[in-house]
ChimeraX commands (.cxc) that place a marker at each C-alpha (Angstrom):
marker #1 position 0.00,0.00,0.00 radius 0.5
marker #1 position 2.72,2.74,0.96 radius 0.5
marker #1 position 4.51,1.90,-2.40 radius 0.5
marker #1 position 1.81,2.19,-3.85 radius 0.5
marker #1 position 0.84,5.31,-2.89 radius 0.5
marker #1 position 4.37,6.81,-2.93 radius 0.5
marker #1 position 4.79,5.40,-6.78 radius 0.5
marker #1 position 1.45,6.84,-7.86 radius 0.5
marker #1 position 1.93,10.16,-6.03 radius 0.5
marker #1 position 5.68,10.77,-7.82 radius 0.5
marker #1 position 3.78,9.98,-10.88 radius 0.5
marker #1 position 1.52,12.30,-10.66 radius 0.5
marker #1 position 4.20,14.91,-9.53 radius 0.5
marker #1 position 6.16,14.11,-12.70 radius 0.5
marker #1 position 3.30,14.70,-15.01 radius 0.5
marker #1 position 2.58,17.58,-13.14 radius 0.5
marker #1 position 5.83,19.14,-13.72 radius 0.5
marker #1 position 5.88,18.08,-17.72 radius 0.5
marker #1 position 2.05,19.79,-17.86 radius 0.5
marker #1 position 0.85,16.49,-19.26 radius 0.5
marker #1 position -2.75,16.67,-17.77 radius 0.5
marker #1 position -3.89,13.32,-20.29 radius 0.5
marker #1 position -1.10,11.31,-18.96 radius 0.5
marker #1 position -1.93,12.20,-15.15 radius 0.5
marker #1 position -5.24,10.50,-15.47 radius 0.5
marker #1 position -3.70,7.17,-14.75 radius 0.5
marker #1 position -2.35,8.21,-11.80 radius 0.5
marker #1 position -6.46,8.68,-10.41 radius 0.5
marker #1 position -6.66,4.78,-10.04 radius 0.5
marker #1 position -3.91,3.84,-8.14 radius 0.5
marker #1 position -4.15,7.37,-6.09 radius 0.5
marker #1 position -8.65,6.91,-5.61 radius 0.5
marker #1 position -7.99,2.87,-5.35 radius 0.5
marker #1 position -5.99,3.71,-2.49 radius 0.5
marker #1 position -8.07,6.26,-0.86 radius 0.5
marker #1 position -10.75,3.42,-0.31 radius 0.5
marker #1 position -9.14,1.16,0.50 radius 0.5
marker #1 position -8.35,3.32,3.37 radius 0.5
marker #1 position -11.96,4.34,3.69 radius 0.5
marker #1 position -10.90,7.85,2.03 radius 0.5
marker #1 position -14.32,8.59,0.23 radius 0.5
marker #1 position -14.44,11.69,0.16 radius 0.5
marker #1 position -10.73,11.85,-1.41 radius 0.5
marker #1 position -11.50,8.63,-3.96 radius 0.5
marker #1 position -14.76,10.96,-5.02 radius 0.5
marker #1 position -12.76,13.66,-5.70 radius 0.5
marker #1 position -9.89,12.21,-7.74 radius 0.5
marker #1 position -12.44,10.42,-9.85 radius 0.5
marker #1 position -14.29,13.81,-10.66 radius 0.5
marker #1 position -11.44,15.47,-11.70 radius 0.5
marker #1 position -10.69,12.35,-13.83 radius 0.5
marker #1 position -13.58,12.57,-15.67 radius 0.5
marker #1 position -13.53,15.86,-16.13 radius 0.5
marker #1 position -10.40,15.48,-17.71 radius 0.5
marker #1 position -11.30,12.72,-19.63 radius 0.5
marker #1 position -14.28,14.14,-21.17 radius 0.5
marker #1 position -12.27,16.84,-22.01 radius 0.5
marker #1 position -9.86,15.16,-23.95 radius 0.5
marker #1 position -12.65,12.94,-25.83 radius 0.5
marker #1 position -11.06,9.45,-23.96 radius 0.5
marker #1 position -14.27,7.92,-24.74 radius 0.5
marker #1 position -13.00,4.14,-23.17 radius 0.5
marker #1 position -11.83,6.47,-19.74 radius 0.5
marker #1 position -15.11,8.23,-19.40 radius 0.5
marker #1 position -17.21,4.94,-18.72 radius 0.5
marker #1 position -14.03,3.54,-16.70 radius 0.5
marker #1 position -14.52,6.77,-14.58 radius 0.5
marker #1 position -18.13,6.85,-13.97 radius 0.5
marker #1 position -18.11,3.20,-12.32 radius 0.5
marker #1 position -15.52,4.21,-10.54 radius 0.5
marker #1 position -17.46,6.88,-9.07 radius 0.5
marker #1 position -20.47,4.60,-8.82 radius 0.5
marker #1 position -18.19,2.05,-6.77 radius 0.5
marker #1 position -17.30,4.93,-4.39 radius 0.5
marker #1 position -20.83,5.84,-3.98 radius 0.5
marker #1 position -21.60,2.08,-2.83 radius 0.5
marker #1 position -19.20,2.11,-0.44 radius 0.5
marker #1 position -20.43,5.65,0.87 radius 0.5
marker #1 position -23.78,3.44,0.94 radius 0.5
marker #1 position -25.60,5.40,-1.59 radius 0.5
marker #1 position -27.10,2.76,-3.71 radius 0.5
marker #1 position -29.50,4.64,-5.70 radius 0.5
marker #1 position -26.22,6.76,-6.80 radius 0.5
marker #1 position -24.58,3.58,-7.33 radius 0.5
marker #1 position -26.61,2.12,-9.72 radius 0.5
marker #1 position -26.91,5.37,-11.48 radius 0.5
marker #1 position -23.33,6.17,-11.88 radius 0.5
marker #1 position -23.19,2.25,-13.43 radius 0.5
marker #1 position -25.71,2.60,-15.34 radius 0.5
marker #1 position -24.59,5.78,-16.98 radius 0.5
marker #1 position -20.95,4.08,-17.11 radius 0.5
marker #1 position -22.49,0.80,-18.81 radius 0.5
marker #1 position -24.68,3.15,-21.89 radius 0.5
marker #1 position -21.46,5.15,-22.95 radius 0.5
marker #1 position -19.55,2.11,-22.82 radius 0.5
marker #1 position -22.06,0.03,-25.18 radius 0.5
marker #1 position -22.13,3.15,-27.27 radius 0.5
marker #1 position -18.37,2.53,-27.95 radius 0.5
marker #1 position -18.43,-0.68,-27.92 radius 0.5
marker #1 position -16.23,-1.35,-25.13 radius 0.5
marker #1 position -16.79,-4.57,-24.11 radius 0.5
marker #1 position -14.39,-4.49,-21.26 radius 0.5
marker #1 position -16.21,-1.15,-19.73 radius 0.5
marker #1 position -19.54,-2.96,-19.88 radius 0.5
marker #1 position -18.49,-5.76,-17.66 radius 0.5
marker #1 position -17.00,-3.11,-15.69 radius 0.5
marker #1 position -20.20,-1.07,-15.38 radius 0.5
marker #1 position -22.15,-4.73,-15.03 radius 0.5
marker #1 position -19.87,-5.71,-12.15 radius 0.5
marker #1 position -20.75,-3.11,-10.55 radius 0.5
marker #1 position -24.46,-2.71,-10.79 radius 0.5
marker #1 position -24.59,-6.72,-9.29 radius 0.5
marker #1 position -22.61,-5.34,-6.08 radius 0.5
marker #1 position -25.37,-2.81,-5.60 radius 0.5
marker #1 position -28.10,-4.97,-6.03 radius 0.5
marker #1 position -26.82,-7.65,-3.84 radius 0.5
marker #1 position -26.77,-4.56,-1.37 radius 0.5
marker #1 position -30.54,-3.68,-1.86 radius 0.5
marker #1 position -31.43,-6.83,-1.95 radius 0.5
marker #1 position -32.41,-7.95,-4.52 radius 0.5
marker #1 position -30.71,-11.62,-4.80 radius 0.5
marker #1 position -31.73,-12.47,-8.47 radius 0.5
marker #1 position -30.73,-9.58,-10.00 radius 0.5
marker #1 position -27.08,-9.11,-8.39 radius 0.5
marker #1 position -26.63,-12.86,-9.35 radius 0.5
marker #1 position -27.54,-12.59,-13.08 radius 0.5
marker #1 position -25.50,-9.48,-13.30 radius 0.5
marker #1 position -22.17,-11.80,-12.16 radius 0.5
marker #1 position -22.83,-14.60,-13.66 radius 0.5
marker #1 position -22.85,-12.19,-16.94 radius 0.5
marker #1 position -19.00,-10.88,-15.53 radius 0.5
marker #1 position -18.19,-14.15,-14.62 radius 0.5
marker #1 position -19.06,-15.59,-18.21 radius 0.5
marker #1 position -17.30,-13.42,-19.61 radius 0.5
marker #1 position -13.83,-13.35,-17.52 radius 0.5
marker #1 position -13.37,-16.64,-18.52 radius 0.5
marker #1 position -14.38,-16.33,-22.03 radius 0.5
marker #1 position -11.21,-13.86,-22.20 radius 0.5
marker #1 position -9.08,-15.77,-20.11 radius 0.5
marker #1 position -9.39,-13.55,-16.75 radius 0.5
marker #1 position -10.49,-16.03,-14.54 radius 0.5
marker #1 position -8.24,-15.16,-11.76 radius 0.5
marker #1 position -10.29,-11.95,-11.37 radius 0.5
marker #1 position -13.46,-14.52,-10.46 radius 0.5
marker #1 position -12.54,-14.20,-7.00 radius 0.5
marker #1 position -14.39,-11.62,-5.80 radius 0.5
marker #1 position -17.56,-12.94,-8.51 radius 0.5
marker #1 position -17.35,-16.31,-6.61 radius 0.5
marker #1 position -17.65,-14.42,-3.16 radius 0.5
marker #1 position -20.54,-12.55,-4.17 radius 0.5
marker #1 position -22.36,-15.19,-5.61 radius 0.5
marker #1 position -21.71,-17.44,-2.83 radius 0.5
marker #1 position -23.31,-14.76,-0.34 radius 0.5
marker #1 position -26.08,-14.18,-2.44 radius 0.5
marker #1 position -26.80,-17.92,-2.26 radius 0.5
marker #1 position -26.42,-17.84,1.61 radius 0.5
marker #1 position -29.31,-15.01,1.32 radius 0.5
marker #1 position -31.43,-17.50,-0.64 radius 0.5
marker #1 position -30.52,-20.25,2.42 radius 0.5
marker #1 position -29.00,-22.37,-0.50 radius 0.5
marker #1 position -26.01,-23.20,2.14 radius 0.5
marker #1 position -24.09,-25.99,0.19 radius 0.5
marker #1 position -24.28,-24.02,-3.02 radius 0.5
marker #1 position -22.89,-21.06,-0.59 radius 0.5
marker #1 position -19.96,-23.37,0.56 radius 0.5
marker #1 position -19.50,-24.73,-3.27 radius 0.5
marker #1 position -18.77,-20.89,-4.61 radius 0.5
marker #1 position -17.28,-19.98,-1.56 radius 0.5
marker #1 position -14.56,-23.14,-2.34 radius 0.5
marker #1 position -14.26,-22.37,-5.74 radius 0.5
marker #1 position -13.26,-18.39,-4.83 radius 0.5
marker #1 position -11.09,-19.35,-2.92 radius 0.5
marker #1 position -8.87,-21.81,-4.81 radius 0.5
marker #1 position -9.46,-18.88,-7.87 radius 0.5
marker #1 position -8.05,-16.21,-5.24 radius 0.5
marker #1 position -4.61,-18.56,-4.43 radius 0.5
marker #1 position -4.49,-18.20,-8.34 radius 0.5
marker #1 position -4.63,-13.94,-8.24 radius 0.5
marker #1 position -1.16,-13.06,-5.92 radius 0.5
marker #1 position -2.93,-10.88,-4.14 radius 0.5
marker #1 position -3.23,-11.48,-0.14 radius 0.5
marker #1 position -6.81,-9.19,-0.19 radius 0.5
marker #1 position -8.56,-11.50,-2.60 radius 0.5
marker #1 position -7.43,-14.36,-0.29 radius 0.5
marker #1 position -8.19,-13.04,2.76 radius 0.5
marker #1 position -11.99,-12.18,1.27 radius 0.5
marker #1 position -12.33,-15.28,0.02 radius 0.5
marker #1 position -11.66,-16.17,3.83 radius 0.5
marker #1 position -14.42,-14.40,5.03 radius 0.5
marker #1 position -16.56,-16.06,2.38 radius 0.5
marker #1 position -15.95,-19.46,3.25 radius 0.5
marker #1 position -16.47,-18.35,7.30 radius 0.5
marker #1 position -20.17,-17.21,6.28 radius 0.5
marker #1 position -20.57,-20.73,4.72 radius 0.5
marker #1 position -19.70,-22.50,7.63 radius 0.5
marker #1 position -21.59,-20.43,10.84 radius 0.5
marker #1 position -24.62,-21.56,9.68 radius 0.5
marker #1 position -23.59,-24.96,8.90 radius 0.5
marker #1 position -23.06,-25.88,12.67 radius 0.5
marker #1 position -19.34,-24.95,12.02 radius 0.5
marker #1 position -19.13,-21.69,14.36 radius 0.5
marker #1 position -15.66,-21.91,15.45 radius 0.5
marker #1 position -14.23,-22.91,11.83 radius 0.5
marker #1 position -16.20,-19.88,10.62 radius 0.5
marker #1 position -14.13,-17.54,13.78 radius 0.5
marker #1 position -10.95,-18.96,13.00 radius 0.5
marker #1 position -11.42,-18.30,9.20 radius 0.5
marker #1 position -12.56,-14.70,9.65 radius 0.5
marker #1 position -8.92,-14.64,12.14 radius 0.5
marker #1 position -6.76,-15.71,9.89 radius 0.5
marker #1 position -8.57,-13.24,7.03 radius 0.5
marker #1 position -7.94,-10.43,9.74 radius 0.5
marker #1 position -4.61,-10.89,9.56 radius 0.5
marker #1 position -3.91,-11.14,6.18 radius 0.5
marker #1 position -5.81,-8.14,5.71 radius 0.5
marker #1 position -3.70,-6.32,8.77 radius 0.5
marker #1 position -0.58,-7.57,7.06 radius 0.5
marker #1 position -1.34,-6.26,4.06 radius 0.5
marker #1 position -1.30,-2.66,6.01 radius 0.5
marker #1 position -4.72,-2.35,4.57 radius 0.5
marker #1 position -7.30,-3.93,7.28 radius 0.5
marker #1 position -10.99,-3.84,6.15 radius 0.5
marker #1 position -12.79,-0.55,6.62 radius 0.5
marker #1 position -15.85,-0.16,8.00 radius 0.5
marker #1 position -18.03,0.41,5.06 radius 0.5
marker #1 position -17.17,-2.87,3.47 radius 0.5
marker #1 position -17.35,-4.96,7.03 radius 0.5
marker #1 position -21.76,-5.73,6.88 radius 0.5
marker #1 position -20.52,-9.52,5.36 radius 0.5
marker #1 position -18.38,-10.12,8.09 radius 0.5
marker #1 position -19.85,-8.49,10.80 radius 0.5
marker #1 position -23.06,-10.87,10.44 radius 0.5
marker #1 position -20.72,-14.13,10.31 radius 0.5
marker #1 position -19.15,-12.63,13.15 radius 0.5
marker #1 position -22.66,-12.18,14.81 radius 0.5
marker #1 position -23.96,-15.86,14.48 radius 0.5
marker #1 position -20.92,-17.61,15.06 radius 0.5
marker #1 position -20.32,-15.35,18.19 radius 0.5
marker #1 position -24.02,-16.18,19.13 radius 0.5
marker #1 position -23.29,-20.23,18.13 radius 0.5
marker #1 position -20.08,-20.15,20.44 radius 0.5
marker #1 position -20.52,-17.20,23.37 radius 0.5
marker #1 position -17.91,-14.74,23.71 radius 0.5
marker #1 position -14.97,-16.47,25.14 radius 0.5
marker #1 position -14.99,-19.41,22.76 radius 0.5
marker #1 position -15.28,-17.13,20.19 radius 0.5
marker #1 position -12.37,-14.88,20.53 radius 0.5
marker #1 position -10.28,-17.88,21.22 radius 0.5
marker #1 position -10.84,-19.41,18.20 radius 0.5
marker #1 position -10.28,-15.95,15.89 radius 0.5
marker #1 position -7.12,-15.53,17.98 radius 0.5
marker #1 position -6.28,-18.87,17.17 radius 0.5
marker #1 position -6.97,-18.45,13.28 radius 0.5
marker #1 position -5.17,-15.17,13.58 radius 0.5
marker #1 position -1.86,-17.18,14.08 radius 0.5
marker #1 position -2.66,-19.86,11.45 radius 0.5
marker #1 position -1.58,-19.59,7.89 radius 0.5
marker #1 position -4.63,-19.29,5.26 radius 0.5
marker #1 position -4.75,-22.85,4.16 radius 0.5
marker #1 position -4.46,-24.22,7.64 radius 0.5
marker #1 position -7.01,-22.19,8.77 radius 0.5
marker #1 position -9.39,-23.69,6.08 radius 0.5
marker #1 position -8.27,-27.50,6.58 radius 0.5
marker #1 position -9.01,-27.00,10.28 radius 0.5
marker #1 position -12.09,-25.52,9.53 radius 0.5
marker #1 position -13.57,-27.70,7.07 radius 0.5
marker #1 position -13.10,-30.43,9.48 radius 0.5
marker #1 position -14.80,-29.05,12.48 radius 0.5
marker #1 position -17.26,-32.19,12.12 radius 0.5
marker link #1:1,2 radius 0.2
marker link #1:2,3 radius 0.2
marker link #1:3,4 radius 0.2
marker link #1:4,5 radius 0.2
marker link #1:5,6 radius 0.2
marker link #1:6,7 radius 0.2
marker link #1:7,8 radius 0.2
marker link #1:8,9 radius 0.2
marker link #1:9,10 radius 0.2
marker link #1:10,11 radius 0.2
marker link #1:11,12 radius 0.2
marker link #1:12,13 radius 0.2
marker link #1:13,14 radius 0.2
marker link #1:14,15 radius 0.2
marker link #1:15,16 radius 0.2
marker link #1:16,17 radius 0.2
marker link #1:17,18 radius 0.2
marker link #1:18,19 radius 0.2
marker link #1:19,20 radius 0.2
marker link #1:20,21 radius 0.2
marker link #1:21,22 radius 0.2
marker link #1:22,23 radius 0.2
marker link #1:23,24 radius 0.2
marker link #1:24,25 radius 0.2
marker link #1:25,26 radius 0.2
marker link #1:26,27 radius 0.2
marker link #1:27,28 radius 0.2
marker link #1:28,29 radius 0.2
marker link #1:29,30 radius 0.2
marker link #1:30,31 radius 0.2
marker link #1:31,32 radius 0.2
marker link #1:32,33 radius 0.2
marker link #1:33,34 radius 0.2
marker link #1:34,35 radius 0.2
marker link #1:35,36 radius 0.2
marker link #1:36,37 radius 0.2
marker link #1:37,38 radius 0.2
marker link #1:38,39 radius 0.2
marker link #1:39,40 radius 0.2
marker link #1:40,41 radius 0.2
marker link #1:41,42 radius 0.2
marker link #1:42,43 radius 0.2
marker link #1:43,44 radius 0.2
marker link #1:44,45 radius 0.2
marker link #1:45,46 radius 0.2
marker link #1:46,47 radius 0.2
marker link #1:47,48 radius 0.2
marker link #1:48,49 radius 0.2
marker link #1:49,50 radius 0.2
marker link #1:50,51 radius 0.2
marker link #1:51,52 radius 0.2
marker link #1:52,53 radius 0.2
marker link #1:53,54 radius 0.2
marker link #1:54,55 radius 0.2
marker link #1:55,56 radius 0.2
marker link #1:56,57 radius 0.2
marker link #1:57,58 radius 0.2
marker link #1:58,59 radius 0.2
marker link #1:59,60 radius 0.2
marker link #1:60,61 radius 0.2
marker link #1:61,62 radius 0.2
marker link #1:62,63 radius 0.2
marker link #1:63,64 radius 0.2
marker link #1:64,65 radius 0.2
marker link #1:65,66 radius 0.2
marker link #1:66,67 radius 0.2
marker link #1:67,68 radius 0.2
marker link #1:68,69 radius 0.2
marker link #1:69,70 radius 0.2
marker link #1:70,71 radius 0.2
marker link #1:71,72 radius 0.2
marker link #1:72,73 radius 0.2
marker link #1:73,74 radius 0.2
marker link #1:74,75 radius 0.2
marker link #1:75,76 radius 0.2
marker link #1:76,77 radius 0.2
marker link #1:77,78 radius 0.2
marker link #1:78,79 radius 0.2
marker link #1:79,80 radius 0.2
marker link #1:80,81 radius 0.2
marker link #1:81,82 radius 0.2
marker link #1:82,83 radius 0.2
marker link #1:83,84 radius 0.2
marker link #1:84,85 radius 0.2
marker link #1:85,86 radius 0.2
marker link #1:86,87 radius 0.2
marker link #1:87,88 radius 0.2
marker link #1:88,89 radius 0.2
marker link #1:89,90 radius 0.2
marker link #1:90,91 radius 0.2
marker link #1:91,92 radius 0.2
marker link #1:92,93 radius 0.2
marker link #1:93,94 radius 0.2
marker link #1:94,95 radius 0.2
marker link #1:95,96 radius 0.2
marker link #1:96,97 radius 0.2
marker link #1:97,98 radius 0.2
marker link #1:98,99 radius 0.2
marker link #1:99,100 radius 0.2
marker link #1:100,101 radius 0.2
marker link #1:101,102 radius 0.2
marker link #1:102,103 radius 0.2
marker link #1:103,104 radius 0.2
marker link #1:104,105 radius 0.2
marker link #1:105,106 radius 0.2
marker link #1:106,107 radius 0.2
marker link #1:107,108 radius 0.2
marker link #1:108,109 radius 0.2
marker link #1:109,110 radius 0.2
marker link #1:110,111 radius 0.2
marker link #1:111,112 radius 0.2
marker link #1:112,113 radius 0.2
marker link #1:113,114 radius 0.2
marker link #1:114,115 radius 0.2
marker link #1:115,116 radius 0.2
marker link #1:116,117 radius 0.2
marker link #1:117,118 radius 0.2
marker link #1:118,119 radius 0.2
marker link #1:119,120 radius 0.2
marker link #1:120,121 radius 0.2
marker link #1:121,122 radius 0.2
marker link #1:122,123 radius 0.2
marker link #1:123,124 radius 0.2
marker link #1:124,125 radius 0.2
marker link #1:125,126 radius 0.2
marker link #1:126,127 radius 0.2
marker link #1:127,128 radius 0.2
marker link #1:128,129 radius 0.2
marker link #1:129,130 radius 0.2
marker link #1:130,131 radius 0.2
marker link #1:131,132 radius 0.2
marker link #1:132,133 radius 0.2
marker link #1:133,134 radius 0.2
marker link #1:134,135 radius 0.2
marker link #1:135,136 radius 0.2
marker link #1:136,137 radius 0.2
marker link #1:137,138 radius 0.2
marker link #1:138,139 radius 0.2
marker link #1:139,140 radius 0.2
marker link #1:140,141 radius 0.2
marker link #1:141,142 radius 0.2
marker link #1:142,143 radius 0.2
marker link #1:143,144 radius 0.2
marker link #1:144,145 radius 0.2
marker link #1:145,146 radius 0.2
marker link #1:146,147 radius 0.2
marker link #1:147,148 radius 0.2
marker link #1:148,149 radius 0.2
marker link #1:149,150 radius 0.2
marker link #1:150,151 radius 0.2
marker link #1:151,152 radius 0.2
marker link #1:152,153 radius 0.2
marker link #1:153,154 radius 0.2
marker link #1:154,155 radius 0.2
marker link #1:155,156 radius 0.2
marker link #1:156,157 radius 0.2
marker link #1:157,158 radius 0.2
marker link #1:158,159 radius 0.2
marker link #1:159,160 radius 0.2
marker link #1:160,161 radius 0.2
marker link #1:161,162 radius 0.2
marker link #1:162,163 radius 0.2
marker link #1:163,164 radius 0.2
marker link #1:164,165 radius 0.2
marker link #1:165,166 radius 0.2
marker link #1:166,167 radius 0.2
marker link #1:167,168 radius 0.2
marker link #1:168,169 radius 0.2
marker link #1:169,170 radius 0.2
marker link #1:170,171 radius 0.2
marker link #1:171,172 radius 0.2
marker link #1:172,173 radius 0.2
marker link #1:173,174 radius 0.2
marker link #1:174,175 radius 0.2
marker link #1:175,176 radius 0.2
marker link #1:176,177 radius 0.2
marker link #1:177,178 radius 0.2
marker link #1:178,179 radius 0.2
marker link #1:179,180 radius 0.2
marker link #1:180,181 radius 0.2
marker link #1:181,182 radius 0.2
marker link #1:182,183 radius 0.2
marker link #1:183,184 radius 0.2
marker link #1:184,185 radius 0.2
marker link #1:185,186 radius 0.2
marker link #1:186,187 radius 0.2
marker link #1:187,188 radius 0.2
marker link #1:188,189 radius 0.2
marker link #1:189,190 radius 0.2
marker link #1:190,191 radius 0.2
marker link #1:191,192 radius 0.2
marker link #1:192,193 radius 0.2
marker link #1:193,194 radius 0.2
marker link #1:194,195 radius 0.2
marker link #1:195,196 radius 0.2
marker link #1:196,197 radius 0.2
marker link #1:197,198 radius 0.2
marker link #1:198,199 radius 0.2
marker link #1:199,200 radius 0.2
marker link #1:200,201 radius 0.2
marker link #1:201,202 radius 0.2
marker link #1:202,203 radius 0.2
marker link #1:203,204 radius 0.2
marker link #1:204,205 radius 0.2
marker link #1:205,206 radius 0.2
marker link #1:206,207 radius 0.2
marker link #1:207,208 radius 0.2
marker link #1:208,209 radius 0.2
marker link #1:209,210 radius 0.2
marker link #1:210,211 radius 0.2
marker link #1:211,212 radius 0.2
marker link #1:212,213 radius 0.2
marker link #1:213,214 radius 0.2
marker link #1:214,215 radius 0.2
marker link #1:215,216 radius 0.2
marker link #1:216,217 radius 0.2
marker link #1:217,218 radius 0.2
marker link #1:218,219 radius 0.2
marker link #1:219,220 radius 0.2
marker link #1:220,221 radius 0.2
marker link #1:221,222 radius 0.2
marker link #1:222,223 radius 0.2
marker link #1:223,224 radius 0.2
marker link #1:224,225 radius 0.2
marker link #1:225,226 radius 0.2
marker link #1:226,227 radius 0.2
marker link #1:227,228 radius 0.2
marker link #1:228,229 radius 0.2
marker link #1:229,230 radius 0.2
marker link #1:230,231 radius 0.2
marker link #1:231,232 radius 0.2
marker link #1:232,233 radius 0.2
marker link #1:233,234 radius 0.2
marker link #1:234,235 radius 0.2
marker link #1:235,236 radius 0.2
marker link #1:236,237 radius 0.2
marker link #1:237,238 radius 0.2
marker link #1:238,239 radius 0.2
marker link #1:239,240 radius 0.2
marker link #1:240,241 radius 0.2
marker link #1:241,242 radius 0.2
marker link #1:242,243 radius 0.2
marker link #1:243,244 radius 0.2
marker link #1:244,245 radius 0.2
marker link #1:245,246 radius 0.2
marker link #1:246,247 radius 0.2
marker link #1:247,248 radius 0.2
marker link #1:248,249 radius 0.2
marker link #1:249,250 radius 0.2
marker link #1:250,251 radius 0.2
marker link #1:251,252 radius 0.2
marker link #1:252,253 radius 0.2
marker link #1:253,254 radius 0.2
marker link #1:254,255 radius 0.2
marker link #1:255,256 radius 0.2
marker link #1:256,257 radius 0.2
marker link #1:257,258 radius 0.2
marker link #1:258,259 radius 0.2
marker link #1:259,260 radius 0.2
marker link #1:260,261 radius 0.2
marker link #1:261,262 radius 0.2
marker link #1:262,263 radius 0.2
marker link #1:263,264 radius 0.2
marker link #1:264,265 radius 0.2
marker link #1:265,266 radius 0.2
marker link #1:266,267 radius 0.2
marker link #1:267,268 radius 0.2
marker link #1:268,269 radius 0.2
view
């Protein structure tokens, strides 16, 4: 995260300096990406704005839709899901206008992550089914982790539990595929709200321990806005377990590595 940050930021300084305002525009992802990640909203909102700004300015007709599902993402995790789907929605028409495949399933992504938000089950999972088709039609599918995740707590919403667990499995052998410690550790939290209301409480705290801290090591631990998933596993399997039993077991999965954690939680039986 830091070298991230410090990378992006003497990018932008550089640009700066040559008066290349097109080229600064991709230092808005990594800078906004950032900002979230650190619960930065209002920062992320206003990077993006100035982005698209720019971009419309400058006719990038592939950056504009890029832009305005960015800013729709950013307004989900604000909570504002009526500006969510509306900034995806916007971001999904100009890319289709285009023909910019990519941006649609951008824009589509997006849109199923609000609706799974409001609610509305069927809709989110048709939406990533659509973005999961069509990562592995291109040959993305390490990017399916978070698709997997989402569709896997959608089907916990339905009370479909051992489709839950199925997708929940499958993200998380697709996130040991992606490198990256985040898509792991949510992946983590994924398979814990498969297994609290399987009768597997303490496999489901020791799961959400060890995602703690890969998200802690990552320097980037989860924020509040994106915690409503893991707060409700943590809920039932604190309720399954009581208190003490409870942090006992996420302390324990806190100093397990990821796929130990999982073994030893798959075979709570």
């Amino acid at each position: 995260m830091a070298g991230a940050e410090a990378d992006a930021a003497r990018s932008d300084a550089l640009f700066a300096e040559l008066g290349d305002a097109c080229s600064r525009l991709w230092t808005v992802y990594p800078l906004a990406t950032a900002a979230e990640i650190r619960g930065e909203y209002e920062r992320a909102d206003r990077l993006k704005r100035a982005g698209l700004a720019a971009a419309e300015s400058f006719g990038l007709t592939t950056e504009v839709p890029d832009l305005l599902a960015g800013l729709g993402r950013t307004a989900l995790l604000r909570g504002d899901l009526a500006e969510c789907r509306t900034y995806h929605e916007a971001a999904r028409d100009r890319a289709a206008e285009v023909g910019f495949r990519a941006g649609q399933i951008n824009a589509v992504l997006g849109l199923g992550l609000g609706a799974r938000r409001e609610g509305l089950h069927e809709e989110a999972e048709r939406h990533m089914r659509e973005v999961l088709d069509w990562h592995r039609s291109v040959g993305l599918d390490s990017a399916n982790a978070l698709i997997l995740a989402e569709l896997g707590f959608s089907a916990l919403a339905r009370g479909d539990l051992a489709q839950a667990l199925k997708l929940q499995e499958e993200g998380y052998g697709t996130a040991l595929t992606s490198g990256d410690p985040r898509a792991v550790a949510l992946a983590l939290e994924g398979l814990a709200s498969a297994h609290a209301p399987a009768g597997r409480a303490r496999g489901a705290a020791l799961l959400l321990g060890a995602a703690a801290a890969l998200r802690a090591s990552t320097g980037a631990p989860l924020p509040p806005a994106e915690r409503a998933d893991v707060d409700r596993t943590e809920a039932a399997a604190r309720a399954a377990l009581g208190e003490e039993a409870f942090v006992a077991a996420f302390a324990h999965g806190t100093n397990l590595t990821h796929g130990s954690a999982v073994s030893e939680a798959a075979h709570e039986d």
